[in-house]
N, C-alpha and C positions, 0 to 999 in steps of 0.2 A: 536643547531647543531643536536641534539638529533632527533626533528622533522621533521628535512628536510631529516633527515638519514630514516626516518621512510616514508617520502613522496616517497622519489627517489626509495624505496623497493615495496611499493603498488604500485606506478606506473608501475614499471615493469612486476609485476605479472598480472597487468589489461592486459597490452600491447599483455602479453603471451594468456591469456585469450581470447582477440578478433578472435583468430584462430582456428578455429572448429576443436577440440581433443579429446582423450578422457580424456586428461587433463585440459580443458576448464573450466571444474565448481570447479573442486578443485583449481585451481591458482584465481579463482573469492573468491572464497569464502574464502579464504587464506588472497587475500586481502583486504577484506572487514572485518573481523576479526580485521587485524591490523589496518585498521581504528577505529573501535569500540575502543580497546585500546588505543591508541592514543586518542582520543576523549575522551574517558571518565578519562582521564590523566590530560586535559588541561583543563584552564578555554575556555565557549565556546565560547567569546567574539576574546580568543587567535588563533583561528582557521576557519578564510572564509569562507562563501559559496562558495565565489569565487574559494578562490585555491584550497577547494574540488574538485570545475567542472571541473577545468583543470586537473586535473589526471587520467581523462578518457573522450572522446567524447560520451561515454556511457553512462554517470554519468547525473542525472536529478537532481535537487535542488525543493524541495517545503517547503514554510516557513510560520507559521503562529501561533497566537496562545502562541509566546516566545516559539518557538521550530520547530526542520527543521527535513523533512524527506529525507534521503538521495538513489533514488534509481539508480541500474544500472540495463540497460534493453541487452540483448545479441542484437544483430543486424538481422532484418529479413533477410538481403543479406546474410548473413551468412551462418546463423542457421533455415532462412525458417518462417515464419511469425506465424506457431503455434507449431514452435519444440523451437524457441525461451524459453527462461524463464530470470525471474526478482531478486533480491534481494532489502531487504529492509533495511535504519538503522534509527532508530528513536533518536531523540535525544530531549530530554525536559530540556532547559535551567535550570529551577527553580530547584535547586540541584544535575544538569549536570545528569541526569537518561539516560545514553545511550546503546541502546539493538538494535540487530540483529532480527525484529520483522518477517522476510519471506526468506527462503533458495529457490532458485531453482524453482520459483516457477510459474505459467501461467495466473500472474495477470499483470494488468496495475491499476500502480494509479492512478483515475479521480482526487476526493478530499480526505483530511481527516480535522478531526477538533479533538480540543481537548478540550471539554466538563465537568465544574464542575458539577460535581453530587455525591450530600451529600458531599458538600462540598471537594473533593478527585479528582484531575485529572481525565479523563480518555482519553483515543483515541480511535477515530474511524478512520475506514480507509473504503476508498467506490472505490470498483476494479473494471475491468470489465476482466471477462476469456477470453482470444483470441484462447482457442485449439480449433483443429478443432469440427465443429458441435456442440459445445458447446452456444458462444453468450450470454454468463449469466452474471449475478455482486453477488457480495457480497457485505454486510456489515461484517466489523468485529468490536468488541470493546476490548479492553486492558485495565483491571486496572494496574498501577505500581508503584514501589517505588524506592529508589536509589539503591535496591537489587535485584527489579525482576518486569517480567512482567508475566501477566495472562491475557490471552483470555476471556472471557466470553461472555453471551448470547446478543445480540442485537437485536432482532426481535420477536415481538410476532406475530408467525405464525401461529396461530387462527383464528386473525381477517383478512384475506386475503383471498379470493374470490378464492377459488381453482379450479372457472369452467373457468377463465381467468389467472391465475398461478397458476406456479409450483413453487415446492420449497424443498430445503435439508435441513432439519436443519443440519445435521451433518455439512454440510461447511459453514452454512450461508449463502445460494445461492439462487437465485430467478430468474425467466426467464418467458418469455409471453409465453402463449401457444397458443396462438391467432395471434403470430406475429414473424418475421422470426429474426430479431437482438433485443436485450435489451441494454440498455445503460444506467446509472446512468445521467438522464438530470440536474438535480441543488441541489444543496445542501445551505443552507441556510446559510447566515457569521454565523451564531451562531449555526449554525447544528441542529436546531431543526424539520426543513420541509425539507424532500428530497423527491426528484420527480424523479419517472423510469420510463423510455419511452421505450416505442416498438413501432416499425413498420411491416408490412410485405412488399409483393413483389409488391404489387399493390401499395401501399405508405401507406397505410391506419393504421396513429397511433393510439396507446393504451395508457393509465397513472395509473402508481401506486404510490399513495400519503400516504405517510409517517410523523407523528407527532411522537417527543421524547417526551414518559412519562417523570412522574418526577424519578422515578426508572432506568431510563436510557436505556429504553427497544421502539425501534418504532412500533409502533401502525398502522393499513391502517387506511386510514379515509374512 
């Protein structure tokens, strides 16, 4: 009773949410919160993908790995294709670890994967920025436990060819400089080989290839 009392609440907030306010991201984030708790309450077996999805047509499910990421994206009809922003909830089955991994923010999820190294979970998450003039991706990587998560570094951004990209380290971002969109092209079932593709306006693609050291850091090849 408890749960459905707690569905029928985030549902509503979502619903409030879908109308361009300036209470839009706090009734989001309000309710995605009470998911988190809820979640991290229940066994995860106790609670759908499914009837996750239905508490918002906003709501995207990706699942792999024994563990699902939960995102809601704002609506470009909305809120405009680059005023738009995303939330994130990660949730890893194996000791129910569930965290609010992205607030408000101007990613789209292609993939993620979640990667033993040294023995120790990790995730990765592989974005692409949609604000305007931007056209980038990130990697990000997370170590966690059932008490917390941590960012850390994913790219050794040495080995990368800076007269064909660009790159932040601060955000973990990468983009062609040679070519007009970037896109996260494939990620490998076991995340070890990821492939970034650009193109420009003429059609004329680019690739940037990517191997996971054993330190859990990608390497260009």
């Amino acid at each position: 009773m408890q749960s459905a009392n707690k569905f029928s609440e985030i549902m509503n907030l979502l619903d409030k949410a879908k109308e361009p306010s300036i209470d839009s991201e706090k009734y989001t984030e309000d309710a995605l919160d009470l998911l988190v708790e809820l979640l991290s309450k229940a066994n995860p077996q106790d609670i759908s993908s499914e009837s996750i999805s239905k508490l918002s047509d906003r709501i995207r499910i990706h699942e792999n790995n024994n563990s699902r990421i939960i995102e809601y994206r704002q609506s470009p009809e909305d809120f405009g294709n680059s005023g738009r922003r995303t939330w994130k909830v990660f949730q890893y089955y194996a000791g129910n670890s569930v965290f609010m991994i992205e607030k408000n923010m101007p990613y789209d999820l292609e993939f993620y994967r979640v990667i033993n190294i040294d023995n120790k979970p990790v995730l990765y998450t592989y974005v692409r920025n949609f604000e305007v003039n931007q056209h980038k991706v990130h990697i990000f990587a997370y170590t966690f436990s059932n008490q917390s998560i941590t960012k850390i570094n994913s790219i050794d951004f040495e080995s990368i060819d800076t007269n064909l990209w660009g790159y932040d380290k601060e955000k973990n971002m990468l983009w062609s400089k040679k070519c007009h969109s970037t896109f996260i092209e494939s990620v490998s079932l076991d995340g070890k080989e990821v492939v970034i593709k650009g193109w420009d306006t003429d059609g004329n693609e680019c690739f940037l290839n990517f191997k996971l050291k054993d330190e859990g850091v990608y390497t260009c090849l």
